[in-house]
N, C-alpha and C positions, 0 to 999 in steps of 0.2 A: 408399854407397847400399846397401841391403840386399835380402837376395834376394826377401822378400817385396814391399817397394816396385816391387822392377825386375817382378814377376810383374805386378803390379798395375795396371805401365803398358804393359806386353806386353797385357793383356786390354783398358783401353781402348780402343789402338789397333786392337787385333781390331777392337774393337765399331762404331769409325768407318769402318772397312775394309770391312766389312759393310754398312753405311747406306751408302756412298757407291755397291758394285755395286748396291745396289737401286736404286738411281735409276737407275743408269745401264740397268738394265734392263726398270725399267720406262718411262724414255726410248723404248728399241729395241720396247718389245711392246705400247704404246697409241700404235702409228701402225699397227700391223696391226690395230689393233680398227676394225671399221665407224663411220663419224659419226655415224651417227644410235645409236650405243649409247654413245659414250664420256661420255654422261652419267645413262646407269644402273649398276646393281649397287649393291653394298654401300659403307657410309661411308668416307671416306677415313680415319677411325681406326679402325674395325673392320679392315679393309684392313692398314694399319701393325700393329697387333695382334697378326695371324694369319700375316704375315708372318715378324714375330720371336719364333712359336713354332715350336718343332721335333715336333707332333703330327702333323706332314703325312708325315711318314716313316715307313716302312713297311723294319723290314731283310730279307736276301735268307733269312733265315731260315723270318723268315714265310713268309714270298711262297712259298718254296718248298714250307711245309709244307700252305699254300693251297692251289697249284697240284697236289702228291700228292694230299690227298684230294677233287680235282677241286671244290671250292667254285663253284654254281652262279651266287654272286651276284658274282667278279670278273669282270675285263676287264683286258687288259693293253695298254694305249699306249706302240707304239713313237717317239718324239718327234724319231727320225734323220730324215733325209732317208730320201729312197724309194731311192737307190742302195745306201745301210747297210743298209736294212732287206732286202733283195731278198740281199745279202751274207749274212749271220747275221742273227737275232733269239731272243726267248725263244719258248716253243713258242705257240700262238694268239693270238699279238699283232696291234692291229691296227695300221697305221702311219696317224699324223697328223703331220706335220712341223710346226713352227712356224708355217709362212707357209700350212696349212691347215685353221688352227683354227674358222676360223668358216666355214669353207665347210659349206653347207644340209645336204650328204649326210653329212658327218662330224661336225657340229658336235653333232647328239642324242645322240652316243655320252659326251661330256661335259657336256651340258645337261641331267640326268636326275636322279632321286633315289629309282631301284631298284638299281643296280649298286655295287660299288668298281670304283673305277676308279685302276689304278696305273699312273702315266707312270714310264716312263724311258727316257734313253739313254746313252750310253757312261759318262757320270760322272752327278753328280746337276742341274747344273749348266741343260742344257738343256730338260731337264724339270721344274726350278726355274721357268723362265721362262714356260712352256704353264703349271702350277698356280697362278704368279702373274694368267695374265691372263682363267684360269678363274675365281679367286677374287673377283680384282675384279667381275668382271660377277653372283656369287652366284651360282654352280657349286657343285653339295654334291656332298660323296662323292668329293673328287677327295684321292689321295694320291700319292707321291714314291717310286720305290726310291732308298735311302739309299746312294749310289755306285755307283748304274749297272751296271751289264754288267763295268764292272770289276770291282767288292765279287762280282759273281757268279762271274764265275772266280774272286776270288782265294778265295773262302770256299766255295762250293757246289761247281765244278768242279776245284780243286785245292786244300780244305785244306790248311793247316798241320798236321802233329801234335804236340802238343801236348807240354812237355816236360816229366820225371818229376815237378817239383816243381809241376805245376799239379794241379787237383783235381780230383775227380770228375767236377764238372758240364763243364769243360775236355773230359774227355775221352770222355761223353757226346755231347756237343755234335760233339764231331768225329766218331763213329760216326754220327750223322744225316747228318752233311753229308758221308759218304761214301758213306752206303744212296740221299740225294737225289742226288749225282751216277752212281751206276747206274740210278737210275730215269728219269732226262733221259737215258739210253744214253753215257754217258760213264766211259771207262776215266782211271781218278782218278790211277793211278799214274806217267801219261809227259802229258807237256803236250802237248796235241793244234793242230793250227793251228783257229784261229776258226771256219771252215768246217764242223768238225767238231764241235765240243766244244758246241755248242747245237743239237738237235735244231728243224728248221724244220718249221713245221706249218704247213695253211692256217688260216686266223682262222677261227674258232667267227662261223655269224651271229646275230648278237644282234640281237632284236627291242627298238628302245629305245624308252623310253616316255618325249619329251617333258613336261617337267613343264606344266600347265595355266595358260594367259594368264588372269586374273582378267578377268572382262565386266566392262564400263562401266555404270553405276545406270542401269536405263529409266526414262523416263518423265520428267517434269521439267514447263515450262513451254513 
C-alpha cells in the first residue's frame, strides 16, 4: 500500500469523523433551541455548507491585534460556564454558556448584525457548538477563536521562539505576539498560573441592536 494511498484513507476517515461529531452535536444543541423556533432559520443545506467551511474562525492573532487597537465593532463571548468564566477569561468578555443561549437578556447580543462577535472557550470545540446553533437559526456575524484559550496561551501569552532556520516573517510574528502579551499585562518569559496570565475586566456594555421582525402585509379581505 503506498504512502499516498494510506494518506488518502487517513483524510477520508477524518472527513467521516467530522460528519459523525456534527450530528452528534447537533443532536445535543437543537434540544436547547425553543419549539416554537426549531423550524426557522436558514436551509438545512445552507446549514451543512457553512458548517464544513472553516471562514468562521478567527486566529488568536487577529483577535489579538483587534483587541490592541481596541476595534469598536467586536465583542467577545465566553461560551464556559459561569464558574470558568468568574476563574479567568479574555479581557471584556461577556459570558454566555451553552444552556444560555436563547435566554431574552443575552440572546441580542448574538441575534444582531452590527457587531463581530467571537465565541470561545477553552478549545474551539464548545464554542463550535453556540456558532453552530446560532447559525442554524440565521445569526450573522458570528465567528469561532481557532483553539480557544488554549491556542491563547500557547501563542499570544507564551510563544515559541522561533528557530534560526525559520524566516523573517517567523520571527516578526513572534515579536508581535510578545509586544501582545505585555499589553494583556503578562510577563511572557516564566509561565504564570491562569489566574494570572489573562487580565479580567468587566464586560464593556454593549448597546445591541436587534435585527428588525419583517410586519405582516396590511390590509387583505
Amino acid at each position: 500500500m503506498s504512502a499516498k494511498y494510506k494518506t488518502k484513507k487517513i483524510l477520508i476517515k477524518r472527513r467521516y469523523q467530522l460528519l459523525a461529531l456534527i450530528l452528534l452535536i447537533l443532536a445535543g444543541g437543537l434540544v436547547l433551541i425553543p419549539k416554537h423556533d426549531k423550524h426557522e432559520g436558514i436551509k438545512p443545506e445552507l446549514f451543512v455548507k457553512n458548517i464544513l467551511s472553516n471562514e468562521r474562525y478567527i486566529s488568536t492573532d487577529i483577535l489579538a491585534e483587534r483587541m490592541i487597537s481596541q476595534d469598536p465593532s467586536l465583542i467577545l463571548i465566553d461560551t464556559r460556564s459561569a464558574e470558568a468564566y468568574q476563574e479567568f477569561s479574555l479581557p471584556d468578555a461577556v459570558n454566555i454558556p451553552l444552556d444560555k443561549v436563547f435566554d431574552e437578556n443575552l440572546n441580542a447580543y448574538l441575534n444582531q448584525d452590527v457587531y463581530d462577535i467571537v465565541l470561545f472557550s477553552n478549545d474551539h470545540f464548545l464554542a463550535d457548538e453556540v456558532w453552530m446553533m446560532g447559525n442554524r437559526m440565521g445569526y450573522q456575524r458570528l465567528y469561532v477563536l481557532q483553539g480557544g484559550l488554549n491556542e491563547w496561551f500557547k501563542t499570544i501569552i507564551h510563544p515559541k521562539y522561533p528557530s534560526q532556520t525559520m524566516s523573517q516573517d517567523a520571527f516578526d510574528l513572534y515579536s508581535f505576539r510578545m509586544a501582545a502579551g505585555r499589553y494583556f499585562g503578562v510577563a511572557n518569559d516564566t509561565l504564570e498560573i491562569k489566574q494570572k496570565v489573562i487580565r479580567k475586566a468587566k464586560p464593556k456594555k454593549v448597546v445591541t441592536q436587534p435585527k428588525k421582525k419583517k410586519k405582516a402585509p396590511e390590509g387583505g379581505c
